[in-house]
C-alpha positions in Angstrom: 0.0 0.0 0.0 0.9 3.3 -0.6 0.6 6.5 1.6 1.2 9.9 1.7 1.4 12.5 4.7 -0.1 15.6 3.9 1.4 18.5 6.0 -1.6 21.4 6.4 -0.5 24.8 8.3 -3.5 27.5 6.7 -6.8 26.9 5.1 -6.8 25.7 1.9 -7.0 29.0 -1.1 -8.3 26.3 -3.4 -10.2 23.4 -1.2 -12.1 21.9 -3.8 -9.4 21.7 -5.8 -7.7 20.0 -2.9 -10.1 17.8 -2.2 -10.2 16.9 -5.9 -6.5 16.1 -6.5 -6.9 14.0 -3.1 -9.6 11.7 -4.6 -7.6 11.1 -8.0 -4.8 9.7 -5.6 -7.2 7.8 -3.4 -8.8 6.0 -6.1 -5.3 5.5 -7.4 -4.7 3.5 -4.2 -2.5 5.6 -2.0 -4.0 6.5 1.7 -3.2 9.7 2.5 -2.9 10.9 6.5 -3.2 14.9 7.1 -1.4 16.5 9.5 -2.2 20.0 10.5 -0.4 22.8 12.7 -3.1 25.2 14.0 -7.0 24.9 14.8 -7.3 27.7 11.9 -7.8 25.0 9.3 -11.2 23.5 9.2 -11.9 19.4 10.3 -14.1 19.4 7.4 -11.6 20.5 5.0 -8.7 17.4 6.9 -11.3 15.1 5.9 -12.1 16.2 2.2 -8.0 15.6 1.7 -7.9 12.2 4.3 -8.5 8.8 3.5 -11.1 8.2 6.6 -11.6 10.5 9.9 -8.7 8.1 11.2 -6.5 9.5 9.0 -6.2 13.4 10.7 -3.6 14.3 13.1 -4.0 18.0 14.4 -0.8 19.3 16.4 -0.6 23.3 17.5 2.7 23.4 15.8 5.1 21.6 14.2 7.5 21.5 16.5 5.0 19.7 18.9 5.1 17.0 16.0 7.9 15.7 17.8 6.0 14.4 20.8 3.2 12.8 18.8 4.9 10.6 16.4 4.3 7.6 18.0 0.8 8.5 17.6 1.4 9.2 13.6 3.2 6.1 13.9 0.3 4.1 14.9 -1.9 5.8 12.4 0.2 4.6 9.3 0.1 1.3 10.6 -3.5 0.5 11.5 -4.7 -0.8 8.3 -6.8 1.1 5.9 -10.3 1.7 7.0 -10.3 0.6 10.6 
């Protein structure tokens, strides 16, 4: 299986078009996980780009990133869907 991490800081300036590219690759096979730095981006817009709700990981910043990969870890290794 293939999968991509999607790093999100801001809002999207083009979400459908986001949301658009991320279904080609989905139906293309790859799972794709969104990480995103800041509450300013919206959950709905995560889960237009992520494979399932599963799939977002929301840190304040980067930097805290760090401290959760074990998390993002466990994420990429749950299979697809569960």
């Amino acid at each position: 299986m293939k999968i991509a991490v999607v790093l999100q800081d801001q809002r999207s300036r083009r979400p459908r078009e986001a949301a658009s590219v991320a279904d080609d690759l989905k139906q293309a096979g790859v799972r794709l996980i969104v990480v995103a730095s800041r509450s300013s981006v919206p959950i709905s817009e995560l889960r237009a780009v992520a494979s399932s709700t599963y799939d977002v990981l929301s840190v304040p910043t980067y930097s805290r990133l760090l401290g959760r990969v074990d998390q993002l870890a466990s994420i990429m290794c749950v299979p697809f869907g569960k």
